[in-house]
Structures are given as C-alpha cells and as structure tokens.
C-alpha positions in Angstrom: 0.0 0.0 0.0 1.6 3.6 -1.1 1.8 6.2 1.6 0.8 9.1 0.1 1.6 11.3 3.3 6.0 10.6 2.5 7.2 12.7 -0.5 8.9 11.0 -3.2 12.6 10.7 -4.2 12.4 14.1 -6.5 10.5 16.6 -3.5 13.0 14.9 -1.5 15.7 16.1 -3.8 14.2 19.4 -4.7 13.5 20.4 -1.1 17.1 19.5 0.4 18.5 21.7 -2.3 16.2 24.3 -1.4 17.7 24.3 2.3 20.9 23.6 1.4 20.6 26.5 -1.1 19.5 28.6 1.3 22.5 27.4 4.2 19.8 26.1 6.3 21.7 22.8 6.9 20.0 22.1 10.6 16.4 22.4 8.3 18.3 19.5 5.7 19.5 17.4 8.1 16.0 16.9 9.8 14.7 16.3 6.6 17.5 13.9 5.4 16.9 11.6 8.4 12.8 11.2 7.7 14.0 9.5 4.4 13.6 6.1 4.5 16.3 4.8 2.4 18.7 8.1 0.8 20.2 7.1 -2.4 23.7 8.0 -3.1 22.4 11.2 -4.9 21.0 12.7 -2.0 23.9 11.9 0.7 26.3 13.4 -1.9 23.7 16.7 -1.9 24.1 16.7 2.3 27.8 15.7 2.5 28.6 18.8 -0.2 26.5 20.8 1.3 28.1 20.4 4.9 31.5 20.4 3.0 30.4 24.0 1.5 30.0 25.5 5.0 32.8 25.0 6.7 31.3 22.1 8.8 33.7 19.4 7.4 33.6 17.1 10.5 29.9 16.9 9.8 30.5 16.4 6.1 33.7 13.6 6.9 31.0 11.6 9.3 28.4 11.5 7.1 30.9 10.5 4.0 32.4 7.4 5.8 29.3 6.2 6.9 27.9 6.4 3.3 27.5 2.3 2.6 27.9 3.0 -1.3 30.1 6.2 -2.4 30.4 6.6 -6.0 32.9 8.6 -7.9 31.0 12.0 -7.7 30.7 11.8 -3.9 34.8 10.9 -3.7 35.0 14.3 -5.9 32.9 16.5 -4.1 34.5 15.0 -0.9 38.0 15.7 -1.9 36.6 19.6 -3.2 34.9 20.1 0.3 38.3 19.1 2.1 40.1 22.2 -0.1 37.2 24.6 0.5 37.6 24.2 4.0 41.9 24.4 4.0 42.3 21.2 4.8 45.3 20.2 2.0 46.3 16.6 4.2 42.6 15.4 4.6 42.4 15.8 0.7 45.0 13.8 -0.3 44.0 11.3 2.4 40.9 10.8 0.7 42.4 11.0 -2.5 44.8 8.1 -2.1 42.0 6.1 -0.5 39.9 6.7 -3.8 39.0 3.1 -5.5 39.2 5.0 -8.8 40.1 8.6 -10.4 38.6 10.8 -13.7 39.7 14.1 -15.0 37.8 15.9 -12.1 39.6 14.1 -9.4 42.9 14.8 -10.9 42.1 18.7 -12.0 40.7 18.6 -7.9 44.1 17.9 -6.9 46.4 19.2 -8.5 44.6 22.6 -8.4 44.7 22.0 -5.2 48.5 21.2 -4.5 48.9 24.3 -6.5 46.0 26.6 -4.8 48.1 25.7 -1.1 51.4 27.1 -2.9 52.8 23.7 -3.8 54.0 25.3 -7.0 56.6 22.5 -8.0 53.2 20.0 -8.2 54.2 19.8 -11.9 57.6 19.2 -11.8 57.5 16.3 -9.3 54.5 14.8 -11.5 57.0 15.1 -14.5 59.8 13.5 -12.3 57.8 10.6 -11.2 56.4 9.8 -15.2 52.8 10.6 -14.2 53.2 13.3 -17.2 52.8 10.9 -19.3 49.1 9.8 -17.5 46.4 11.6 -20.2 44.0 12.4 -16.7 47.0 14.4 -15.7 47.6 15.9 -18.9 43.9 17.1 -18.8 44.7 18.4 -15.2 47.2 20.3 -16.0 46.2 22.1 -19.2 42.9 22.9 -17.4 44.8 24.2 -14.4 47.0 26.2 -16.7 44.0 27.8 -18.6 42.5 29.0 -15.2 45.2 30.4 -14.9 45.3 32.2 -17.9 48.7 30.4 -18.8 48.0 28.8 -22.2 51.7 29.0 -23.5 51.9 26.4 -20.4 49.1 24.8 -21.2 50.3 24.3 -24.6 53.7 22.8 -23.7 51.9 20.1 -21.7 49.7 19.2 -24.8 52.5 18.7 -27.3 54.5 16.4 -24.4 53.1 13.6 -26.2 50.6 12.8 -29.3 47.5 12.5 -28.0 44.7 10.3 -29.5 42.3 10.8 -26.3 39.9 13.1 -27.2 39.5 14.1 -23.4 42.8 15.9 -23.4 41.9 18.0 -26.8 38.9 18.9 -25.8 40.7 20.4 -22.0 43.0 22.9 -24.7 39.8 23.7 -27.0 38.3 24.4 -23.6 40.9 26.4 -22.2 41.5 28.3 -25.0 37.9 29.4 -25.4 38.0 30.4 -22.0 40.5 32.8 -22.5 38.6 34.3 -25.5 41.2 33.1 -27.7 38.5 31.4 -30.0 40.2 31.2 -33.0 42.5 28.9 -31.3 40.3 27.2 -30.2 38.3 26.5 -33.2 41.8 25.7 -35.0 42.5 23.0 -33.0 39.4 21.4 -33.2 39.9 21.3 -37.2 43.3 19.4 -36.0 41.9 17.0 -34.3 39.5 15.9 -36.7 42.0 16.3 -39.1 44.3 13.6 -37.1 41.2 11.4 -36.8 40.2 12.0 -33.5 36.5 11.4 -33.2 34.6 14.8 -31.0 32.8 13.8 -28.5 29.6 16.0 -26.6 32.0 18.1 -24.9 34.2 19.1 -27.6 31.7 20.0 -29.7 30.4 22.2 -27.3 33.4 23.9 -26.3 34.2 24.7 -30.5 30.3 25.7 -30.9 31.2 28.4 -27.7 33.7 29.7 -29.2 31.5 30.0 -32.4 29.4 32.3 -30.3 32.6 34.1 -29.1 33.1 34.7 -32.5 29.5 35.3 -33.6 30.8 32.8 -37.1 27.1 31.4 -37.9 28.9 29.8 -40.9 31.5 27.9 -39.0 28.8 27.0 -36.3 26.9 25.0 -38.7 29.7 23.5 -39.7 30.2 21.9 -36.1 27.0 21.0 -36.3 26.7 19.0 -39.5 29.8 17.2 -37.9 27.5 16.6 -34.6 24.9 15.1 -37.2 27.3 12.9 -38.3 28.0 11.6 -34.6 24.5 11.2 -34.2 24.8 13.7 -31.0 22.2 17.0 -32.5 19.6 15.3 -30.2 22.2 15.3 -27.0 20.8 17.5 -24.9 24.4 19.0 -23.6 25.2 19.2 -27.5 21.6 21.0 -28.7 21.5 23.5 -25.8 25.0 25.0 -27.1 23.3 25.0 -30.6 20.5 26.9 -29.5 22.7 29.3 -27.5 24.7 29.3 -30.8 22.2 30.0 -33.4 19.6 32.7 -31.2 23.5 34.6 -30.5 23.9 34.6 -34.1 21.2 35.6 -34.8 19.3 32.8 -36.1 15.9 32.2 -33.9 14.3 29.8 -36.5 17.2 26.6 -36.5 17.4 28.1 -32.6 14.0 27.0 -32.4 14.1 23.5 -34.7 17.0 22.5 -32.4 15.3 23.0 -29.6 12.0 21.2 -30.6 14.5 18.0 -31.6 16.2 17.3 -28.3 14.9 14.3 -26.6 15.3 15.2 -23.0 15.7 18.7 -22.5 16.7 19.6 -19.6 16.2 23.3 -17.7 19.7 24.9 -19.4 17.3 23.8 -22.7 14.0 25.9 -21.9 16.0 28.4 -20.7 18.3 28.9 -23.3 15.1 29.4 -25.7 13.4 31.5 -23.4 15.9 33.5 -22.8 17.3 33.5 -26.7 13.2 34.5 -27.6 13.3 36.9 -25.2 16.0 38.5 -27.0 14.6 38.8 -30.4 11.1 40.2 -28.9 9.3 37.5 -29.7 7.4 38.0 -26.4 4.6 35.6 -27.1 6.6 32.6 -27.9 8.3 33.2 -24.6 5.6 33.1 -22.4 3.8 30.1 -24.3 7.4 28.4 -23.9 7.0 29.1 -20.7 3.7 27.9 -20.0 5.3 24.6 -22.2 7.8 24.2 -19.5 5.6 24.1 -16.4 3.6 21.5 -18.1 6.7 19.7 -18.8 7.0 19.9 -14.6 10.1 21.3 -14.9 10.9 24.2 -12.0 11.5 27.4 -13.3 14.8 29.1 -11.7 16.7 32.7 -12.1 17.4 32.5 -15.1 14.1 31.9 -16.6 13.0 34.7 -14.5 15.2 36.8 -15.8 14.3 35.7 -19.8 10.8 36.3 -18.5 11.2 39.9 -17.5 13.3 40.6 -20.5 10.7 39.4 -22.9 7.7 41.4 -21.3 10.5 44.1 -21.5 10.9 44.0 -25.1 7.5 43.2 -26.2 6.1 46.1 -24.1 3.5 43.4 -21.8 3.8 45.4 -18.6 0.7 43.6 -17.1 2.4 40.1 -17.5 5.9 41.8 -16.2 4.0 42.8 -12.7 2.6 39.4 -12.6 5.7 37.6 -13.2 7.5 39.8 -11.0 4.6 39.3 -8.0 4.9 35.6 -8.4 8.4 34.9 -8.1 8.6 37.7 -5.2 6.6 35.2 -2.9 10.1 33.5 -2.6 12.5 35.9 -1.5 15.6 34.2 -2.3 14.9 33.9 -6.2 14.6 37.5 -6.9 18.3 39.3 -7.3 19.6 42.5 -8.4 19.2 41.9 -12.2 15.4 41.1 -11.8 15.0 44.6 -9.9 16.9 45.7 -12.6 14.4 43.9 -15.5 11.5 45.2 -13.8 12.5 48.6 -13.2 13.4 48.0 -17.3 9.7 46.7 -18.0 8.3 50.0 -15.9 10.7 52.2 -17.5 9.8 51.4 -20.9 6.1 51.7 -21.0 6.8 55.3 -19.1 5.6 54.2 -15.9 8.9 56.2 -14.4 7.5 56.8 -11.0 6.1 53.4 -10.2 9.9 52.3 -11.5 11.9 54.7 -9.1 9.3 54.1 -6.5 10.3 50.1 -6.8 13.8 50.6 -6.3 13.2 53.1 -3.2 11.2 50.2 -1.4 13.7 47.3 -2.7 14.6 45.1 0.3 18.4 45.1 -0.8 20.4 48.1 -1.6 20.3 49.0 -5.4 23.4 49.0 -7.3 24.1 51.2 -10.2 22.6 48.6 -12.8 19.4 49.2 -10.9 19.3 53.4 -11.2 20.8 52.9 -14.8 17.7 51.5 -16.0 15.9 54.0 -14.5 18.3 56.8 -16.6 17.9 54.8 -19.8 13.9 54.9 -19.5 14.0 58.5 -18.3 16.3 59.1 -21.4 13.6 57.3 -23.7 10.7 59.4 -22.3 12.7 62.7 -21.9 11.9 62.9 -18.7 14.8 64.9 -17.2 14.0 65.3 -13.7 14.0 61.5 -13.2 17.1 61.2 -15.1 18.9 63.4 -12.7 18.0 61.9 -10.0 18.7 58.4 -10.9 22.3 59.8 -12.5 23.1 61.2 -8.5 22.7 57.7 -7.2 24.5 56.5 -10.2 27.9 58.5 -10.0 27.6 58.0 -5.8 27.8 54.3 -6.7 30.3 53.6 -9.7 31.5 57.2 -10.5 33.2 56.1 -13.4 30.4 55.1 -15.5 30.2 56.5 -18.6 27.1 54.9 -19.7 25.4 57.1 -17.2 27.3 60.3 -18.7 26.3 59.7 -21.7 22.9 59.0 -21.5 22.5 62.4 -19.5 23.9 64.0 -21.7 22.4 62.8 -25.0 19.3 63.5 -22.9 20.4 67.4 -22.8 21.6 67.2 -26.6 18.1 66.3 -27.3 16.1 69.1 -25.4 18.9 71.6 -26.9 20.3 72.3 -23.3 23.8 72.4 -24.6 25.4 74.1 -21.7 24.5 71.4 -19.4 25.8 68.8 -22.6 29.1 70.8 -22.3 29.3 70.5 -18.4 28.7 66.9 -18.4 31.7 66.4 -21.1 34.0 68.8 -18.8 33.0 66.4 -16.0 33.7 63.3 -17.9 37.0 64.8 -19.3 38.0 65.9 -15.6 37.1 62.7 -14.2 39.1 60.4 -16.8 36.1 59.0 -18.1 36.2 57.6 -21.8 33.1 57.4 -23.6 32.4 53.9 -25.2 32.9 54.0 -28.7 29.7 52.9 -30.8 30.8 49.9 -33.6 29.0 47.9 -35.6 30.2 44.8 -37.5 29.6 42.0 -39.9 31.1 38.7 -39.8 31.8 37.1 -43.1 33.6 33.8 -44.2 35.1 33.8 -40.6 36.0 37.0 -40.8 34.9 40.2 -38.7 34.6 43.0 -40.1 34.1 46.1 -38.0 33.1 49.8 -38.8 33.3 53.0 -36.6 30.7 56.1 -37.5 32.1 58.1 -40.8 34.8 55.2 -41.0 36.8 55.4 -43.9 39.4 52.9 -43.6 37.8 49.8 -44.7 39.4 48.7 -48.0 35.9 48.8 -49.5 35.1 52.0 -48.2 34.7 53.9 -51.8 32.0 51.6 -52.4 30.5 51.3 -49.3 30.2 55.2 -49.8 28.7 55.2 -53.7 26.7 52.9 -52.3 25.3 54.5 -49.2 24.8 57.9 -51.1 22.5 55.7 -53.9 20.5 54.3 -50.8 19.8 58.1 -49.7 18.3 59.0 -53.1 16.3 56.0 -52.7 15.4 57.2 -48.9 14.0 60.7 -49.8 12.1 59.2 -52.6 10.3 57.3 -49.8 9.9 60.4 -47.6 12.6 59.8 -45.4 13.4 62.7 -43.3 16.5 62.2 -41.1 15.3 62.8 -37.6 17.9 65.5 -36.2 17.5 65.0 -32.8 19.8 61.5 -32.9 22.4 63.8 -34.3 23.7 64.9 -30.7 26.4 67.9 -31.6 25.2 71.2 -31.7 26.2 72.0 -35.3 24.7 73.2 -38.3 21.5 71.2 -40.0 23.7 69.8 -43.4 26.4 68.3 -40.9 23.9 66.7 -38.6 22.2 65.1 -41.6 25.2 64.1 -42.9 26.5 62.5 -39.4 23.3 60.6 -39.2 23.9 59.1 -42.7 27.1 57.4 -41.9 26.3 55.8 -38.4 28.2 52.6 -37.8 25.4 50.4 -38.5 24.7 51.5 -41.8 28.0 51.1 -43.1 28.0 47.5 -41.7 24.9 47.1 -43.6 26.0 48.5 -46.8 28.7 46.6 -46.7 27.3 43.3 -46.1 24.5 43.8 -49.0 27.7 44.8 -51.8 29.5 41.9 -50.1 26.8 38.9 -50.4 24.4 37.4 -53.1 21.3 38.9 -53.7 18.2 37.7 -51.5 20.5 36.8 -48.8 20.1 38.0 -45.1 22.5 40.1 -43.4 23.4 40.2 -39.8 24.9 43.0 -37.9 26.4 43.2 -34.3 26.1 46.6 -32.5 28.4 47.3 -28.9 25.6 50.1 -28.4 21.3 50.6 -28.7 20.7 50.9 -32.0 19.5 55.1 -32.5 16.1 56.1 -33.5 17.0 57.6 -36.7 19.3 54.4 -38.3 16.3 52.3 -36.9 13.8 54.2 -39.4 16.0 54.3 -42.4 17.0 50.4 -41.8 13.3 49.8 -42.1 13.4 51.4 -45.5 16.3 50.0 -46.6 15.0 46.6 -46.3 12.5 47.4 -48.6 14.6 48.7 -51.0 16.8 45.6 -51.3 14.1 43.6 -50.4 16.4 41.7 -47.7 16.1 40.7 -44.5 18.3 42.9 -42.2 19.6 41.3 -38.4 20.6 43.9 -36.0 21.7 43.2 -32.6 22.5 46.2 -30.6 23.2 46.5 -26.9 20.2 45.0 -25.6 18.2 42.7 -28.3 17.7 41.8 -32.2 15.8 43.7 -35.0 14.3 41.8 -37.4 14.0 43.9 -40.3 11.6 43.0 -43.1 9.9 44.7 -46.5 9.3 48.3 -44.1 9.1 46.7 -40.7 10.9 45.7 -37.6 10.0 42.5 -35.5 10.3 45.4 -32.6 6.9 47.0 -34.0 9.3 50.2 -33.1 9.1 49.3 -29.2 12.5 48.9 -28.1 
C-alpha cells in the first residue's frame, strides 16, 4: 500500500536543495533523516552541502558512513576538504579513492597548487605521471584558469595524444581565454588527425562560435555533430541553441530545440531566454507555459528571460505578474530582476512606479538598478528623473560612462547644450572615456568592424557610392532624417550628414555589396541601435528587399519589406 503522506525521491531532492541553497543545513539534516532509504544522490547533496559551509567534521561523518560512495561523492568530498583548508585530509581521501577521472585529478592538482605547492608539476614530471592523459587534462585545465595557455600548450605537445579528453581540455581552455580562433583551429586538427569529438568538444568549439559570432562555422560543427548522431544530445543542442539565437538565427534556434529528446532546464531556458532576445514575447511566455507543463521548475534565469521578454514586447501587465509571483520567494529575486523590472516600468513610461520600486527594494540598489531607471527617463525625456537616478548612479560607480552619456544625449536632445558641455568637462576631468559605438559583420570567418564616418575599410569607396544611392532612394520614400539622434550642436547639413554614416549602416551596406542577392545580413552593434538608423533600416530593407539582423546593446531587429520585428518598441 503507497503512503501518500511521504514525499517522493524528487521533492525529497528538490526540497534538500532548497535548504541547502539557502545554508539552512539544521532544516536539511532533519529532513534527510525522515528518508527512508537516501540514495547515493541525496547523501552526496548533504555531505557537499556540509562540506560547502565549513562544517567538514559533519560532512567527513556522514561520507564514511555512506555504505555506497560513487565517484561524484569521492570528488565533491575531496573539493569540500580544499574549501575548507584542509590540503592533508584531501590527499588522504584521495589516495584512499578506488578509482580517479579528469575531475579528481584537476581537484588535486589545483589544489596542491591553490596551497602554494608550485613544484606540483615538476615532481609529477619527475615521477612519469606526465605521461598519464588524466594528468595531462589536469594540467592544461589548471594552466588555462590560470590564464597560462603557453603552459598549457607545452603540456599538450608532451606527447601525441589520441584521447579526445585531453583536446577537448585545450579547445576548452582556450575558449575560455577568449582566444576562439585557437580554439576553433585545434578542433579542425583533431579531426584532421582522426580523432573522433565527443559531446564536450563540440560544445566547447560551438562556444567559441558564439565568441566569435561565425554562424557559418557553427553550422559546420553541427553538420559534424549530425554525423555523430549527438544533434539530439541535450548537452550538444542547448549549445546549438545558444549558438544560433546569439547569431542571430531564432528559427534553426528554435528547430534545435523542438528536436532534443530530454531537455533539460539549461534547454528551456536557453530558448526563453534566446526568444526573449529577439522580442518575440509571445513565444516566450507560451514556452514558458510549455515548461511548467513539462513539470520542470523554473529558476533565475528563466526569471530573468521572463522579465526581458515582457521588457521588449512592451506586456507590462504580464511583467508585474511575473514579478509578483516569483517575489513570494524571496531568495529567487536578485539584483538583475529589480533591474528587469524597473526595465519593464521604465519602458512603458511608468517612471515613478519604476523609481518608486527601487526606493522600497529590500536590498540596496546597485548602479545597474538606477541605470535602467536613466535609460527609460532618457527614452521618455523625462529629465527630472534622469537626474535623480544619475546622483545615485555617479555616488555608486562614479566612473560610469554609460550614465554620462545618457544624461547628456538627454540634454543634446532638449537643446540644453550648456549642461551637454558640463557633463563632457566632467567626464574629461574625471578620466572617463566614452564607449565607442561599432558595428560589425562577420563574413567567411572573418569580422569586419566599422566606426561612425569610418573610412578605412578597403571597400570604403563603395560602401560610400553605395550608401549615397541608398539616400536617393530614402528621400524618394519620404525619409526625413530625424535630427534630434544627431547629438552635436552644429549646423543642419552636418547633422544630416553624421546621421547618414552611423556605424550600423556602413555595416549594412557593406554586407548587401558583399553577399548574393536575397540573402540576409546580420549585424552586431556594442551600443542601442539610435532612433533615426532604426527608421531608415526599415526602408532599406525594402529597397533591397532583404532581411536585415541587428543586434545592438540589448536585443535583435528583425528587419523586413518596411518593418521591424520590434513593432518600433525597443
């Protein structure tokens, strides 16, 4: 007969990580003893947990009473003994280990090193264990965390390697030191050599892909993971969704996702999150509804893709709800969903309900918080608020020059140009370097970058010819360059003219005299995407009748025969 009054193995699970979560280990440890029989799983979750707090006595008793320890617990064992300083009781346990992996030998040796047993590698070299390919992997991870690749390079090329365990640790480390190119190179080697990727290499070379924002070379990688028969491996599919909704791509984003046969919550958040991105507000929230069905728990993050796609898609109603429901527990709302809502207020004008949030926030707000406040107070020209919320904003980070530049694009636009002129003189006084706005276009694996009224590009004469062709065509449309994006007080002719050769339209016009004809171009922007170049893109579409991809500093515009996926909400 089933008691329906005892929880079963998952609440059991999902609660203890809640406690242990939330350090409330006395809480865990009741619950722990009321299971009848705890699996291996859950005695690992306690033992860590204990290990994670400093109570390693508690964590030590607990492990050696354990009647079946399997190779995770050993690990997490060993990690706890390191958190908590205690180098001899580490190596105890790691001698006594009936078997090792990669993580227990990265654990150690990390750890010899972390204590200030720097001569770890030369005494592993002396004794032959250099030779040992979980070693190798050790150290080559251990040398990329520490940012020492040249090292990390030298143990690689020791030996030949045919184990795909220790390429994969340099493809790894090298993507994790941005050096993606690197990275991506000597994943073409080891194909080259024969050595088969597995679900971990592919996903480190589909990372650096998005590093790289190279759609071409991503689907590359992933014809090769067809091959394999690993595009319906979940750890393999969520990097391809990452991949593809990064570059741009939200339809194969999409098909990828719909094709993995146990997705797992890094999978419905990764196209939550990637929808939330490209505005497409009411796939996010069905996905959403998709994924409670699916009885998977919602976390953060999808929090955070939630209040980004109500953000974008302008569903302030849905935002307050969302933002109500996860506030019942107080330990799942951070900083960055203040921020998001404040973001949600902001944007549909509702400034005061937005400052009045962050005045009655439980946790002090940091300058993320008040710089969403100056960015919707920038949108709305509402001055007053944006002063405000730039006092808290200097008071916290006082170097940040987003802040000084939205306050004083704010005054460019109301023609207050001695107050644009004191904020400058206060930027310049203060050593603060405003961010440089650049747009780019990758094409056959290589990036192509543009600044405003760039010149230097090798193609620059046509990009020009071709940019003055696409004006003709604008006026003919009844384009009339909105002068208050032009933020220098000058004269009209110059402002129109400034306008006209924004970053992001030389990116564009280079990638339309650069690719066939009917094909879509994408282009990456390091800053929001200005009011004026987001009018004219619309038309420009139309005249090339392509679709346009921009990303700019906060989301994608899909731009199509006249329109943008944004309905001009942004």
């Amino acid at each position: 007969m089933v008691n329906h009054t005892q929880p079963s193995t998952p609440s059991y699970k999902s609660l203890l990580s809640h406690h242990l979560k939330n350090r409330r280990l006395d809480e865990a440890r009741v619950l722990f003893d009321q299971i009848p029989v705890p699996d291996v799983t859950l005695c690992t979750m306690m033992v860590t947990g204990y290990a994670r707090n400093g109570r390693l006595g508690d964590a030590l008793e607990m492990f050696y009473e354990m009647p079946v320890k399997d190779i995770v617990c050993w690990n997490s064992m060993v990690k706890g003994c390191l958190d908590c300083g205690d180098l001899d009781m580490a190596r105890k346990l790691f001698d006594e280990m009936p078997e090792r992996n990669v993580v227990s030998w990265t654990t150690m040796v990390s750890g010899f090193l972390q204590f200030g047993r720097v001569e770890i590698h030369g005494q592993i070299v002396k004794v032959g264990y250099h030779f040992d390919e979980f070693i190798s992997v050790s150290l080559i991870t251990f040398y990329a965390n520490c940012k020492q690749m040249e090292n990390a390079c030298k143990v690689f090329h020791d030996r030949m390697h045919k184990n795909v365990v220790v390429w994969t640790a340099l493809i790894t480390g090298y993507g994790s030191n941005c050096k993606h190119e690197d990275a991506l190179k000597v994943f073409g080697d080891m194909i080259k050599i024969g050595v088969l990727p597995n679900q971990s290499s592919l996903t480190s070379a589909l990372n650096s892909c998005c590093g790289l924002e190279a759609l071409d070379r991503g689907k590359e990688i992933h014809s090769a993971g067809i091959k394999l028969g690993l595009e319906t491996d979940v750890f393999v599919g969520n990097t391809l969704i990452v991949m593809y909704m990064k570059c741009g791509n939200i339809s194969d984003g999409i098909a990828i996702f719909k094709h993995i046969d146990e997705k797992n919550i890094v999978s419905w958040n990764s196209i939550i999150v990637g929808c939330a991105q490209h505005g497409c507000g009411f796939w996010t929230l069905t996905l959403f509804s998709r994924m409670i069905r699916a009885r998977v728990d919602p976390d953060e993050i999808t929090f955070t893709g939630l209040l980004s796609a109500c953000s974008h898609s302008g569903m302030l109603q849905k935002g307050r709800c969302f933002f109500k429901y996860f506030s019942q527990d107080k330990s799942m709302v951070k900083l960055e969903h203040y921020a998001c809502m404040v973001d949600v207020l902001g944007r549909c004008g509702k400034l005061e309900e937005a400052e009045e949030l962050i005045n009655d926030m439980p946790i002090k707000a940091n300058y993320t918080v008040w710089l969403a406040l100056l960015s919707a107070s920038r949108m709305h020209s509402n001055i007053d608020v944006a002063e405000r919320a730039a006092k808290h904003i200097f008071d916290l980070e006082p170097h940040c020059s987003a802040a000084y530049v939205l306050l004083s694009n704010l005054y460019a636009s109301a023609n207050r140009w001695g107050d644009v002129s004191r904020i400058r003189g206060k930027m310049k006084h203060s050593g603060v370097v405003k961010q440089a706005g650049s747009s780019w276009v990758t094409l056959m694996g290589l990036r192509h970058e543009f600044l405003s009224g760039d010149r230097s590009h090798p193609f620059s004469e046509k990009i020009y010819e071709k940019l003055d062709w696409l004006g003709g065509k604008l006026k003919e449309l009844g384009y009339v360059p909105d002068q208050k994006f032009a933020l220098h007080d000058v004269e009209v002719e110059q402002k129109e003219e400034a306008l006209s050769y924004h970053s992001e339209r030389l990116a564009i016009v280079f990638g339309l005299i650069s690719t066939v004809e009917g094909s879509t171009i994408t282009v990456m922007k390091n800053l929001r995407v200005c009011g004026d170049c987001h009018s004219a893109i619309k038309l420009i579409a139309k005249i090339v009748g392509r679709e346009i991809i921009v990303r700019d500093s906060s989301r994608f515009h899909h731009f199509r025969n006249g329109n943008c996926s944004c309905g001009d909400y942004w």
